[in-house]
C-alpha positions in Angstrom: -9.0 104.1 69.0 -6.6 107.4 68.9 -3.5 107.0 70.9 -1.5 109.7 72.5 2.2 109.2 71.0 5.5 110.6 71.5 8.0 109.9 68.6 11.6 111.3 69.8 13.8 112.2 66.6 10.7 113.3 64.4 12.1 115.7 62.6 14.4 113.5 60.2 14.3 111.0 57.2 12.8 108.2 58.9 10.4 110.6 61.6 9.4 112.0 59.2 7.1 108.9 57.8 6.4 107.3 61.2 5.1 110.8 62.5 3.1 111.0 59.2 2.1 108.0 59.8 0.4 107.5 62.8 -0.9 111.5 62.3 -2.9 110.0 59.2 -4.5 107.3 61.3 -5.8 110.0 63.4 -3.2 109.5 66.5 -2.5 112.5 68.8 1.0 112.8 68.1 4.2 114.8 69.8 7.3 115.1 68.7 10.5 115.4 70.5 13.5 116.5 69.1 17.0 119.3 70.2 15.8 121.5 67.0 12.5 122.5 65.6 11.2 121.2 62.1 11.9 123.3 59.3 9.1 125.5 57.9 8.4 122.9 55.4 7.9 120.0 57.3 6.6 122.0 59.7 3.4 122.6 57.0 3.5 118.8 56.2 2.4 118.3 60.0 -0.4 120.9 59.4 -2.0 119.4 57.0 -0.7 115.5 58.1 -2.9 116.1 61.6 -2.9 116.6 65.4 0.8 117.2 66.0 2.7 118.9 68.0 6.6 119.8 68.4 8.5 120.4 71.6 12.0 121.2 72.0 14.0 118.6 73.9 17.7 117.6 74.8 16.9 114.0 75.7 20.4 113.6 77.0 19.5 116.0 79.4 17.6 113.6 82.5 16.2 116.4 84.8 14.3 118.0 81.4 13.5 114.9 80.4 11.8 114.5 83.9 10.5 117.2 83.8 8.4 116.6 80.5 7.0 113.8 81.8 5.8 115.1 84.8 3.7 117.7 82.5 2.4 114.5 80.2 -0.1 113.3 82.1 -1.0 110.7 79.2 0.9 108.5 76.9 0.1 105.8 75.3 3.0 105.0 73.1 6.8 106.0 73.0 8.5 105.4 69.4 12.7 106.1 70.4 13.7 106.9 67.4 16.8 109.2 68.1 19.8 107.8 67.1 23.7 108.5 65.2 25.9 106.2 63.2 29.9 106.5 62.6 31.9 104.4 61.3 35.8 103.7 62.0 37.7 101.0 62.6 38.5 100.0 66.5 42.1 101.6 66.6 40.8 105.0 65.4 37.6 104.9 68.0 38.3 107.2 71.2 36.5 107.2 74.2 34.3 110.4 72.9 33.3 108.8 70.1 32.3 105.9 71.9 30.7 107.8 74.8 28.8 109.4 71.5 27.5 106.9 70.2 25.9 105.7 73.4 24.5 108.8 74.4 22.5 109.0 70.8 21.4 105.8 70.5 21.5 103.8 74.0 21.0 106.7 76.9 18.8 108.9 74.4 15.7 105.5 74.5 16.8 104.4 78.2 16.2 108.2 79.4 12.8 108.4 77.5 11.3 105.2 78.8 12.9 105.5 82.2 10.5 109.1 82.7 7.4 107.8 81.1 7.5 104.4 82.2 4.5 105.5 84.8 2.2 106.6 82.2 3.2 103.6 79.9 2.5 101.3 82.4 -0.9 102.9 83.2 -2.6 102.7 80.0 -4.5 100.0 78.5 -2.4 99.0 76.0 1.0 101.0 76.0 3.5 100.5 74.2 7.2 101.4 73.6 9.2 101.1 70.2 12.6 101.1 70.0 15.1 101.2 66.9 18.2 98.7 66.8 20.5 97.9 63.5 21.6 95.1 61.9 24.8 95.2 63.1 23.5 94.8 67.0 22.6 91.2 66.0 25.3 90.5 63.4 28.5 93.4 63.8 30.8 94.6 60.9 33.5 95.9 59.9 34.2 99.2 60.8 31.3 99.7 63.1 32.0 99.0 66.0 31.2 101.8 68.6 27.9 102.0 66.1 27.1 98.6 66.9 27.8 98.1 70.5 25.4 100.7 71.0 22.4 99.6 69.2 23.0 95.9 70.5 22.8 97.8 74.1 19.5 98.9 73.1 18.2 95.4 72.1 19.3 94.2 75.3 17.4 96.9 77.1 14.6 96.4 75.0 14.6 92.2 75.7 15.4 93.2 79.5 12.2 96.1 80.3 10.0 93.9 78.0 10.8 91.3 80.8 10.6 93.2 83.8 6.8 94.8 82.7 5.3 91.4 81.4 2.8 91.6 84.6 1.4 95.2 82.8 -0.4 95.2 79.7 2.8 97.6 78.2 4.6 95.9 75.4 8.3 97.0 74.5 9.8 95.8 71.1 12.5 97.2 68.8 13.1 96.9 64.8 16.2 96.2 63.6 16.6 97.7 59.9 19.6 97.0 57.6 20.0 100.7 55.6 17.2 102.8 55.5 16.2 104.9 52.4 16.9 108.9 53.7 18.2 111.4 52.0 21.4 111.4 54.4 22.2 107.9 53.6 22.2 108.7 49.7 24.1 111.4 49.6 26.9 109.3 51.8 26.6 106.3 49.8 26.0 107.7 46.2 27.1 104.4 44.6 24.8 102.1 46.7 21.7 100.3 45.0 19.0 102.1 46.9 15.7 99.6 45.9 18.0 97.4 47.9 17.4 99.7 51.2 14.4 100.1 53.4 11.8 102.6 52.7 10.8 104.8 55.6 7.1 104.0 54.9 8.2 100.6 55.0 9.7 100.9 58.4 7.1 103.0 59.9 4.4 100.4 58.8 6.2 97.7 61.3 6.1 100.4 63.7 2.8 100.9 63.8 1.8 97.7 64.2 4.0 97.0 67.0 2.3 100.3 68.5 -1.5 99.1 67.8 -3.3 97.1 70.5 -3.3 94.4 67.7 0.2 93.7 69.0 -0.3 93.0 72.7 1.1 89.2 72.8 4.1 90.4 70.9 6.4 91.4 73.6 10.5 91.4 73.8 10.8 91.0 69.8 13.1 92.4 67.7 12.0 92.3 64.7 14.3 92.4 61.2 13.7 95.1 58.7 16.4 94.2 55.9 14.2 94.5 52.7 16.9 93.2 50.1 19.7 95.0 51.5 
């Protein structure tokens, strides 16, 4: 069954495989993202299958709105936008922790707010979010970093509740560190077959996306690999 899908953050390390992902199973996919994908991902969509890009600040509520209004269907919403920073809590100020909410909590709670109406109105819709590690465990130096992604595991746990009379599903995966090329050339010294690959990831994705998943419902499910 092709589903219509709207992947927010496609364009980097980890979009990259879930948009590849679900465009190789023959899903209708559309990506969301503040800048356009460069000219070579841009021909890895060509030949990956039906996807299409559209420019969006997701931060921004009335475009956001207005998007949706002109998305008549959707099926599935993967929020997959998101920043980290680290710092310890002395050093944090109130614009890096504003920043770190507005990339990782306001950025999902904006995009599921305006399509909420679709998602609810087809057969088996679904919305995917992205938490961390640290939402369910903290660490050192993370704090503004985790606040934020635990916020989105409670919004996740709360909308899953407040739809359970639709047949929408809302979940989130919570990954230790994935495998990008950002995260490597930060952590040079780190054992990356520790780390989880973006294929990896996008494989729990989309099976929380298929209809095969609709009795799972409020999870958030651990992505740690060995890390």
């Amino acid at each position: 069954m092709q589903q219509h899908i709207l992947i927010t953050g496609g364009c980097g390390g980890l979009g990259r495989a879930v948009v590849k992902a679900f465009a190789q199973a023959g899903h209708s996919v559309t990506v969301v993202d503040a800048h356009p994908p460069s000219e070579s991902l841009a021909a890895e969509w060509s030949a990956a299958g039906d996807i299409r890009f559209q420019a969006l600040n997701i931060l921004d509520r009335q475009a956001v709105q207005q998007l949706a209004e002109a998305t008549p269907k959707l099926d599935v919403l993967i929020n997959l936008i998101g920043g980290f920073a680290m710092g310890p809590l002395e050093s944090i100020s109130a614009e890096d922790l504003n920043h770190q909410l507005n990339l990782n909590l306001h950025s999902t709670f904006n995009m599921s707010q305006a399509f909420l109406p679709q998602l609810k109105a087809a057969d088996a819709g679904r919305i995917v979010n992205v938490g961390a590690r640290q939402a369910l465990l903290g660490g050192p130096g993370v704090t503004a970093y985790a606040l934020s992604k635990a916020a989105v595991v409670n919004f996740t746990q709360s909308l899953a509740q407040e739809v359970k009379d639709t047949a929408l599903t809302v979940n989130a995966v919570v990954p230790s560190t994935i495998d990008t090329p950002a995260n490597r050339s930060s952590m040079p010294d780190a054992d990356f077959d520790k780390w989880v690959r973006p294929e990896d990831l996008a494989a729990v994705i989309g099976f929380l996306a298929s209809p095969a998943a609709r009795a799972v419902s409020g999870a958030i499910i651990p992505v740690y690999h060995k890390a």
